[in-house]
One Martini backbone bead per residue (centre of mass of N, CA, C, O) as a GRO file, in nm:
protein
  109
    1UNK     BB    1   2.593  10.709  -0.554
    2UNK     BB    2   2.827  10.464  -0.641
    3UNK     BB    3   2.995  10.236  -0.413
    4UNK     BB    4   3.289  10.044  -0.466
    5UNK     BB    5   3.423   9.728  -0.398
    6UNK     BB    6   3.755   9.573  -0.418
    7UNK     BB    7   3.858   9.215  -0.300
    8UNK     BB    8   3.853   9.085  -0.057
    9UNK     BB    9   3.670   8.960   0.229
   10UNK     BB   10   3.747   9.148   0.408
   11UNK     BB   11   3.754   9.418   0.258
   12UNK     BB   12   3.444   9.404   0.172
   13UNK     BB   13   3.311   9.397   0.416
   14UNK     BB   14   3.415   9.635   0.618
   15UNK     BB   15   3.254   9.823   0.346
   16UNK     BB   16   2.990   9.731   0.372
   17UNK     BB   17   2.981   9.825   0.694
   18UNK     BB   18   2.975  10.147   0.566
   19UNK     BB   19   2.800  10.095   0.257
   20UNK     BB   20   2.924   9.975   0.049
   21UNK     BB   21   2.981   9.793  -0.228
   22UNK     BB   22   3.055   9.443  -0.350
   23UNK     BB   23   3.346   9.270  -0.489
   24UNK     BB   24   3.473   8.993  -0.487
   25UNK     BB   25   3.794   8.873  -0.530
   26UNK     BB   26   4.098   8.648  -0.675
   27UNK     BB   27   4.180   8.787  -0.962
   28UNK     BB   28   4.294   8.996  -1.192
   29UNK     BB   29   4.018   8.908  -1.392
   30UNK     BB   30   3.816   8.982  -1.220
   31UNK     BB   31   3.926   9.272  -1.141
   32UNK     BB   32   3.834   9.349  -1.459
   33UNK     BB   33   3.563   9.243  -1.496
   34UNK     BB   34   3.411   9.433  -1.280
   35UNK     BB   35   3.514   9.719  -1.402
   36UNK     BB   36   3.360   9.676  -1.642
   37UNK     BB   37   3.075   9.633  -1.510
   38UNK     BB   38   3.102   9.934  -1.395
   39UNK     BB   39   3.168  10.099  -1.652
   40UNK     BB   40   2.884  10.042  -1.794
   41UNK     BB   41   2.652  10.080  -1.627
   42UNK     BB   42   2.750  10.350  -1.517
   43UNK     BB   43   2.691  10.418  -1.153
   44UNK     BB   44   2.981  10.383  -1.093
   45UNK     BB   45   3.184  10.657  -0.938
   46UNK     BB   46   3.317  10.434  -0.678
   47UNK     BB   47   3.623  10.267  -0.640
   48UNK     BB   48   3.783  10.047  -0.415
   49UNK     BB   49   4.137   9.989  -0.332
   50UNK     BB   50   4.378   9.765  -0.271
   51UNK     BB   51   4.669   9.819  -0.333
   52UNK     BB   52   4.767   9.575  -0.493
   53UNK     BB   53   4.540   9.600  -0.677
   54UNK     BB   54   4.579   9.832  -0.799
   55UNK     BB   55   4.873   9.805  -0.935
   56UNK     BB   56   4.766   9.528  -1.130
   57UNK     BB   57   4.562   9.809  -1.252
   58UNK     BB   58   4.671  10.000  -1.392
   59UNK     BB   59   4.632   9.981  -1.672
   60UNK     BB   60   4.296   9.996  -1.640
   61UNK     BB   61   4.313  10.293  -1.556
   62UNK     BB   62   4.458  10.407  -1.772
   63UNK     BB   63   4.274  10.336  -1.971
   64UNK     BB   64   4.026  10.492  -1.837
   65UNK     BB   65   4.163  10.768  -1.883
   66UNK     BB   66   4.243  10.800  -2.190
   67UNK     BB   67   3.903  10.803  -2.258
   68UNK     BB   68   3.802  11.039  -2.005
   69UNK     BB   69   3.692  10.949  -1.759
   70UNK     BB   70   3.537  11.048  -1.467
   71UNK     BB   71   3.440  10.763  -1.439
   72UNK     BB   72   3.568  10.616  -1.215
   73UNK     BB   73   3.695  10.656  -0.931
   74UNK     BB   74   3.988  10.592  -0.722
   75UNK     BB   75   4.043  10.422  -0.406
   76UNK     BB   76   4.354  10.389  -0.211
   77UNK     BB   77   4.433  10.153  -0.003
   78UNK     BB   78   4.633  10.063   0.239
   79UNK     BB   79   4.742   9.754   0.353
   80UNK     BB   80   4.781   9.559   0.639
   81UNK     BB   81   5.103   9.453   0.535
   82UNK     BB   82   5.310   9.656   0.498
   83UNK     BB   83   5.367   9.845   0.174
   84UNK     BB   84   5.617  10.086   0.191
   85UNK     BB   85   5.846  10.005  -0.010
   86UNK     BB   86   5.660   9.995  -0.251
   87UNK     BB   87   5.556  10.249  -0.249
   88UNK     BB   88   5.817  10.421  -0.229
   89UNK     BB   89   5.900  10.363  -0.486
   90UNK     BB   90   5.675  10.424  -0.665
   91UNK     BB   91   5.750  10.689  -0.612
   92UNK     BB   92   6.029  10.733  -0.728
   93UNK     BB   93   5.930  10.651  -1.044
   94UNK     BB   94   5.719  10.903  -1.068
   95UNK     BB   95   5.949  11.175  -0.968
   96UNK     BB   96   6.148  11.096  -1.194
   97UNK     BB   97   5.954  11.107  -1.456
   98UNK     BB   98   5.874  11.410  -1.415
   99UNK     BB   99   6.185  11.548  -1.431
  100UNK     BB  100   6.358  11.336  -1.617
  101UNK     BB  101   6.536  11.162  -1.353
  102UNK     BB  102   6.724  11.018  -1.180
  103UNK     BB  103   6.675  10.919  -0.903
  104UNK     BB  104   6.817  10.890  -0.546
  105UNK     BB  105   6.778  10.624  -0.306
  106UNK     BB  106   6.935  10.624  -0.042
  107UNK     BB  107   7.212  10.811  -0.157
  108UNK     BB  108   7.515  10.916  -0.137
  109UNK     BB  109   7.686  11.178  -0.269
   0.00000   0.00000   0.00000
């Protein structure tokens, strides 16, 4: 099983130091353009992604859901610089479209 990490070189270094593979990405198109070349190959299971690259691929991970892949997995890490505020929203209007109605975040009734 391949498990291959995309990000910055501090992110794929650190993974590499663990055993994965790693490809430096340094913009949305590099890093569209790597997950093509994992999901083609064929032997990638696990790619790992920080957070903020996640969030520009999620169109990209939405395709290759739709299309039925069951690999690669996407692994996604919260990155070091402390991006709760954005993560919270993110979960606010995910379970907001779950039930079909908009919550209130951090407001009172």
């Amino acid at each position: 099983m391949s498990v291959n990490a995309l990000g910055d070189k501090y992110f794929v270094t650190a993974l590499r130091a663990a055993g994965a593979e790693g490809n430096i990405v340094q913009s949305t198109k590099e890093a569209e353009d790597a997950v093509d070349l994992l999901v083609a190959n064929g032997s990638c299971k696990v790619i790992i992604l920080p957070y903020k690259l996640a969030i520009v691929l999620e169109r990209k991970r939405d395709e290759l859901s739709r299309r039925g892949l069951y690999y690669p997995v996407f692994v996604i890490i919260p990155g070091i610089d402390g991006i709760v505020e954005e993560r919270t929203h993110r979960l606010y209007e995910l379970v907001s479209q779950a039930v079909g109605a908009k919550l209130k975040l951090g407001e009172e009734s």
